[in-house]
C-alpha positions, -999 to 999 in steps of 0.1 A, spaced: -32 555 209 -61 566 231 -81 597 229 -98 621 250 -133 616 256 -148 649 241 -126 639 211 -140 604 204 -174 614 211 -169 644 184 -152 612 157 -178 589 166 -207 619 161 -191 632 128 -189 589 114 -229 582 126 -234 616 105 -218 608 74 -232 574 69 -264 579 81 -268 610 52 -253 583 22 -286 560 31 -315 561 6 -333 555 38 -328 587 57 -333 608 29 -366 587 20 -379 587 55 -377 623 60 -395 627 26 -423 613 37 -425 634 71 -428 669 41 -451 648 16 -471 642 54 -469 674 65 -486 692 34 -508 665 30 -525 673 64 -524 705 55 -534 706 23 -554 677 14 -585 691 36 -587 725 18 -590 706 -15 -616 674 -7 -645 684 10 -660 665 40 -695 654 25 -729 662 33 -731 687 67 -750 672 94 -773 696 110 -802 695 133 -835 712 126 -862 722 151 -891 737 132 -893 743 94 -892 780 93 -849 776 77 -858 733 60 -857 746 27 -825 767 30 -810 731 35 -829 711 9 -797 702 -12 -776 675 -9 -747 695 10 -766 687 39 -781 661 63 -807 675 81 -821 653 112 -854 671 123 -860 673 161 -885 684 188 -871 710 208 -838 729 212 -833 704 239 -828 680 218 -810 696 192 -784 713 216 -780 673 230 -771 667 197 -744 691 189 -733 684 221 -725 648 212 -709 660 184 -733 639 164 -744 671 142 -719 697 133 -753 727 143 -783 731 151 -810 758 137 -836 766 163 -863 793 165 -853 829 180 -870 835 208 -854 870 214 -864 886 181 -828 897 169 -824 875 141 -842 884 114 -842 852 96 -868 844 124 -840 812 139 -804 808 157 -778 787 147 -765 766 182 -724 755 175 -702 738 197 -671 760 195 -671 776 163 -697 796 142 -706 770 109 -692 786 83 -717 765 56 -744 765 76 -743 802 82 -742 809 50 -773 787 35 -792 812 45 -809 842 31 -792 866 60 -770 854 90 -785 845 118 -773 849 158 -746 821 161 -747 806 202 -714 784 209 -721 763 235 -684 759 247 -661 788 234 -631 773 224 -599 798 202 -592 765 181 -614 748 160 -620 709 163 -606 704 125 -573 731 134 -565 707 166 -575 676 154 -545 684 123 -518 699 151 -524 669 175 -523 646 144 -489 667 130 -470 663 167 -477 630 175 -470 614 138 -436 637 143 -429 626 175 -436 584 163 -414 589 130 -383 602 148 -385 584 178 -383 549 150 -355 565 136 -337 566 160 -335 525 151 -308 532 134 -283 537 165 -293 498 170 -292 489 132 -254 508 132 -243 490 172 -253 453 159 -237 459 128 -201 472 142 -207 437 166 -212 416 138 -184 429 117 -158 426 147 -155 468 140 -163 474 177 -134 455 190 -107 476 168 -127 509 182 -129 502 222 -91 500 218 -90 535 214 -124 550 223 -145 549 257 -172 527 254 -194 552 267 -179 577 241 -194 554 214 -227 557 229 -224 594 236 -212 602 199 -239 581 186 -263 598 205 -248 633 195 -251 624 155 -284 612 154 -298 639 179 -275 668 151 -294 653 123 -327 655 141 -322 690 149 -313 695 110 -348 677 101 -366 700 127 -350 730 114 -367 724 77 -400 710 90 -403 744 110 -391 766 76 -420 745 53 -446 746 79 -455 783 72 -455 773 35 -480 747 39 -506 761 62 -504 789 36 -511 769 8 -541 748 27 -555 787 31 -546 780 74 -523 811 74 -543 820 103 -536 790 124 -499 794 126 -508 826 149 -523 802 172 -500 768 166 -463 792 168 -461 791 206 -472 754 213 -448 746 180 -417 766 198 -425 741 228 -428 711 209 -388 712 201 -373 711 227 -399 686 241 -387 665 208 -351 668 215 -351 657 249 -378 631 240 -358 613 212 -321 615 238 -342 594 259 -353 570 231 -321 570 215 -301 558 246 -329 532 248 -322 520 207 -283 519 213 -289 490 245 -310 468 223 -283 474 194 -255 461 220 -275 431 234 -275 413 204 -250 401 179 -270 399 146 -294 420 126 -318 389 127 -316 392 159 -325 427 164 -362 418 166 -361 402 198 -351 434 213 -370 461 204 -404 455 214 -402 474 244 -387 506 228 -409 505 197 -440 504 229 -420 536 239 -423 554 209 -458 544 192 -475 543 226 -479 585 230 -490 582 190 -521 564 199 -522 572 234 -525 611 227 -553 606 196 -574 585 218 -575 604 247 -569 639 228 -604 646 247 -599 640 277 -584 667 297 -575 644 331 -555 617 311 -541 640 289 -529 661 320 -514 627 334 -497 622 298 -483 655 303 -462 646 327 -452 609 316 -417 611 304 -424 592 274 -455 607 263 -451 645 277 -427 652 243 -469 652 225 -489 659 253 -478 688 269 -477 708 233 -507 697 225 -525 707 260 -509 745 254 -516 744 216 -560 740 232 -552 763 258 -555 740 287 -518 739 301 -497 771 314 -463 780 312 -458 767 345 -470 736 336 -445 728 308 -412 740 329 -422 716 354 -430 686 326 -395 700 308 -376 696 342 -395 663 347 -379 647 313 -349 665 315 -342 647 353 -354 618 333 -330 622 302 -303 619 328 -311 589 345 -317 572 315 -291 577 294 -269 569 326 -285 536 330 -281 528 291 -248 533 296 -246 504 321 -260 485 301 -242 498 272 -206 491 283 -214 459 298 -231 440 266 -214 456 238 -182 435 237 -202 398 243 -211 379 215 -225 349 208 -263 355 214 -288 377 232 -273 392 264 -287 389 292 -301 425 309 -289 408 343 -253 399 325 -250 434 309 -254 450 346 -229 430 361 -209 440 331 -177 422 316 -145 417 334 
């Protein structure tokens, strides 16, 4: 007896659910995403970077940095200095005052953010210049960058378990008993459904400990800041791993075995690791990062991460949104092609070519 199609997408959802929440591996995984998330958070508050590299013209403020919390590289002129803080090479500069409103008789020259430490090794605080005024500091975005893309990477590989639960059902002759009575698409549609529920559920209790562990790694500040590009990053996410997850159920369905499996998903694994490492190297640079933005793969990290530094507007991420979205679609429709044409062949790896033409 056949049923409806909203019906044995809703059974097929409700199965993936159930025994994807009895694996030690779920509950492990996600785990490690809350051990992660304090960590970042946490971990930086209580070790210390080291020594405090900070450039010196003059010797008016040398002995204020004498100790060993410091490594002072002495230099010519504020020329020179400002070059370096530039480069990122020293974390300030202290310079002479030419103006005569520091009373310490020097300036301190930041990138874009007064230096807490160095500010406060000496005597009385002097006039702080920021080169490039910036509302997040470089440790703030390097965590939030860091936080979405490791997110993004660790669900987008678990969504390898839509192909772990397809090649299974192939190579237990299950799938045969079940596209007697259920769509073939439905199968792919409920799987879809479960694992994108579950995801939701994991999103959920990331966002409810997040407040909890920028409190306890003294950031309370930062969520302020972080909230907005966070409320983006979800749906971003959602979208992001439908696309990925349509993508895990093909190479489930081309192959017949879990030893298999291998041979199948080095393209999607590309997929989901590529924006991790793509979005930390280029993190910098605002013209690849705009073109990452817009990427269907990669806009799930970019485009939060661009409004989280202020560099993207809410124009900006509609348009990227509508650009996945259109993308969603035509991906999860072309997945189904090749869904409904390979699930059902055994024997081997099936051919993208034979899945397309489908089977008669």
């Amino acid at each position: 007896m056949s049923v409806s199609f909203t019906e044995a997408t809703r059974l097929v959802a409700e199965r993936e659910v159930k025994v994807l929440v009895r694996t030690k591996g779920f509950w492990i995984g996600f785990a490690v995403m809350l051990v992660g998330l304090f960590a970042l958070t946490v971990l930086p508050a209580v070790f210390g970077g080291g020594a405090t590299p900070v450039a010196l013209v003059g010797s008016q403020a040398a002995g204020a940095f004498a100790g060993e919390d410091f490594e002072v590289r002495q230099v010519e002129d504020v020329a020179a200095a400002e070059e370096l803080v530039r480069a990122e090479e020293v974390d300030a500069a202290v310079v002479p005052d030419t103006t005569g409103e520091s009373a310490t008789g020097v300036r301190v020259v930041a990138l874009t953010e007064p230096p807490g430490e160095v500010v406060a090794a000496l005597a009385t605080a002097p006039p702080v210049d920021l080169l490039e005024q910036a509302e997040v500091g470089q440790d703030e975005r390097f965590v939030v960058i860091l936080v979405f893309a490791l997110v993004f990477m660790m669900f987008g590989m678990g969504g390898a378990a839509i192909a772990q639960s397809t090649v299974t059902e192939k190579q237990t002759r299950i799938v045969e008993i079940l596209v007697s009575t259920i769509p073939v698409r439905a199968m792919l549609a409920g799987k879809i459904a479960g694992h994108t529920l579950l995801t939701i559920g994991q999103v959920v209790v990331l966002a409810l400990a997040t407040p909890i562990a920028l409190r306890l790694g003294d950031q309370s500040e930062l969520l302020a800041v972080v909230a907005p590009a966070l409320g983006w990053f979800v749906p971003f996410l959602l979208l992001g791993f439908v696309l990925l997850a349509s993508m895990w159920a093909v190479t489930g369905s081309l192959v017949s075995r879990q030893e298999d499996l291998g041979s199948t998903m080095g393209v999607v694994m590309i997929l989901v690791m590529g924006p991790y490492f793509a979005v930390l190297a280029f993190a910098d640079n605002s013209a690849v990062m705009g073109v990452l933005s817009y990427v269907p793969f990669s806009a799930p990290v970019a485009m939060p991460v661009r409004l989280f530094a202020g560099q993207a507007q809410a124009w900006e991420a509609l348009l990227s949104l509508a650009v996945l979205a259109c993308s969603v679609v035509a991906i999860v429709l072309l997945a189904a092609r090749l869904y409904e044409g390979s699930l059902l062949r055994t024997g081997g790896k099936v051919k993208l070519s034979k899945a397309w033409a489908r089977q008669d």
